[in-house]
N, C-alpha and C positions, 0 to 999 in steps of 0.2 A: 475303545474310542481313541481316535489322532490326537497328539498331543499338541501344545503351541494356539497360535492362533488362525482365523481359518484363510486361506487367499483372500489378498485383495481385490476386489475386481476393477479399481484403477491401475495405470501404470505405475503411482507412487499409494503408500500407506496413509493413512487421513495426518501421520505427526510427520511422515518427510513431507506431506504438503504443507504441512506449515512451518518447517524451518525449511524448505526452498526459499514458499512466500518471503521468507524474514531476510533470506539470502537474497531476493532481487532488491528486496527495500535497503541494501548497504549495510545491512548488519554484521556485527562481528558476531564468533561462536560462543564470547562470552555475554554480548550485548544479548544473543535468541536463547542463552541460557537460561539469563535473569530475567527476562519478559516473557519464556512460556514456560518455567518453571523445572527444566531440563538441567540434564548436568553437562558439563560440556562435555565431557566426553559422550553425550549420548547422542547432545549437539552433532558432535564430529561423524558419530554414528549414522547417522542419519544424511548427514550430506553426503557420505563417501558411498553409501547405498545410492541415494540419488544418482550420485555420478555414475554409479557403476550403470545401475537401469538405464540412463538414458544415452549413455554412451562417449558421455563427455568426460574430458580430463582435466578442467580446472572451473573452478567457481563463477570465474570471469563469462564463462558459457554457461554458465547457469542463468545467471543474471540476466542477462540475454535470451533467455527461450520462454516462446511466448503457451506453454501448454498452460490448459486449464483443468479442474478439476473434473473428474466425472459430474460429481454432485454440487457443482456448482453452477448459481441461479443465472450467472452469465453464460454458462455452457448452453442451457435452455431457452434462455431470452433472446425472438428475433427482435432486432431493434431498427428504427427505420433512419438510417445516418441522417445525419446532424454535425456539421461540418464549419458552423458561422463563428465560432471561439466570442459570440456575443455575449457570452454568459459567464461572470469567476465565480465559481463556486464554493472558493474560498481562498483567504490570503493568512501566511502565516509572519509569527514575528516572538523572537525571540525573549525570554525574560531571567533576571537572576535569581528569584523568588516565585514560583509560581503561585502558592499560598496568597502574597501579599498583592501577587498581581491579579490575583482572581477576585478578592475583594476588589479592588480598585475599579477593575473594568464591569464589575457588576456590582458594587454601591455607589462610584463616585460616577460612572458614566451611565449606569443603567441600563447595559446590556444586558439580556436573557443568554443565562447561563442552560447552556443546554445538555454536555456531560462531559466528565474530566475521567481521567484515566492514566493512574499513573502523576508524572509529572507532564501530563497534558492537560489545557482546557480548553471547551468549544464553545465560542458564544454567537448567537444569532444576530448579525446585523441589515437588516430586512432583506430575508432569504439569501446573503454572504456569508457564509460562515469564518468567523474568524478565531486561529486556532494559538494558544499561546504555548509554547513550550520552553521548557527547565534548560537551562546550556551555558556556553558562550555564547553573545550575540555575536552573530552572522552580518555581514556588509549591509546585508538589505532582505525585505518579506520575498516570499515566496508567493506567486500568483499562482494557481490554480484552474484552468481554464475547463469549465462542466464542456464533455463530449457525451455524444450517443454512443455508438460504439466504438469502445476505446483500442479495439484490435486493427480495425480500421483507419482507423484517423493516425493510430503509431504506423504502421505501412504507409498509409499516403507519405507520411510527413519525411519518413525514414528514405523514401521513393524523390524524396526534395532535398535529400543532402542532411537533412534534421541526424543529429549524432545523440542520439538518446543515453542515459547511464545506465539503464536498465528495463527489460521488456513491462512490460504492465503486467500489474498483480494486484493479486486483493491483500489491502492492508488492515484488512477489520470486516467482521460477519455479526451483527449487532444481534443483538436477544430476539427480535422477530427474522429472523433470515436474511436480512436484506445486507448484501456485501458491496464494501466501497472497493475501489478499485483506482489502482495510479500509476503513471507514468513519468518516470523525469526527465526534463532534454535543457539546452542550454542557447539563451540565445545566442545572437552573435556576436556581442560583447563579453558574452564567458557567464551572463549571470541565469541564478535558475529559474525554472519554470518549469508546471506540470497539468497533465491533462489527466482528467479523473472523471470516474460515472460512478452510475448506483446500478446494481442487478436485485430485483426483488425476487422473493420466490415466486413461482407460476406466472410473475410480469412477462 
């Protein structure tokens, strides 16, 4: 019997797809350490494969390239564009306590809390989602604007001078399949903003 493990039949391995992912989301090799449970050097392993496979020489091109997974639910999903930015699907905002902060936005305001992860947490504000995260506060939230197809809408925009920081990727695959997906670009005054969808399985 062959030893090892057997071919991939994507271009990347199901764990370099997810420390690319984590490499278009701006993370560091010790930041997609401690969030996928890797050791950096295995981190490093796995990006320097990536690079090697797709022929690129620095991370900065990683970040930037827009492939998708074989098996992923956006790869399958034809979607009918939707292009009106009429809809945020979510704003984010900074906290020093996430613990104390999550009490607060769901006993003292009454939000529905809807799932935390980490030093993140997600609460429903009639169909908004508003996301609080662990850090230094940031100048200001982050809006979110829901697209159809988010490959799409990153080429038009990119096609209009739009300087994005990094191609669209999935930032999370939740327990029934259904994977979020994000893009970040900056307005004209320098502040951020991002375009995100949903891919369900068989949607």
């Amino acid at each position: 019997m062959p030893r090892g493990r057997p071919p991939s039949p994507d271009i990347l391995t199901p764990a370099e797809w997810r420390v690319v992912e984590a490499v278009r989301h701006g993370l560091s090799n010790g930041q997609i350490a401690s969030h996928r449970g890797f050791s950096i050097n295995a981190v490093k392993f796995h990006v320097a494969n990536a690079l090697s496979k797709l022929g690129f020489k620095s991370r900065r091109e990683l970040r930037h390239w827009t492939g998708v997974a074989r098996d992923s639910a956006l790869k399958a999903k034809e979607i009918a564009l939707r292009e009106d930015f009429a809809s945020i699907g979510q704003v984010s905002r900074s906290v020093s306590d996430i613990v104390a902060a999550t009490r607060w936005y769901s006993e003292v305001l009454g939000l529905t809390e809807l799932y935390r992860f980490g030093d993140l947490a997600f609460f429903d504000c009639g169909g908004t989602r508003l996301m609080l995260s662990q850090g230094k506060a940031g100048p200001e939230s982050i809006l979110y604007f829901r697209v159809g197809d988010i490959h799409a809408v990153h080429q038009r925009l990119g096609a209009q001078g739009v300087s994005f920081v990094s191609a669209p990727h999935m930032i999370h695959r939740h327990a029934n399949g259904t994977e979020e997906w994000m893009a970040f670009f900056n307005d004209p005054e320098g502040r951020p903003l991002a375009i995100m969808a949903e891919a369900k399985p068989g949607g």
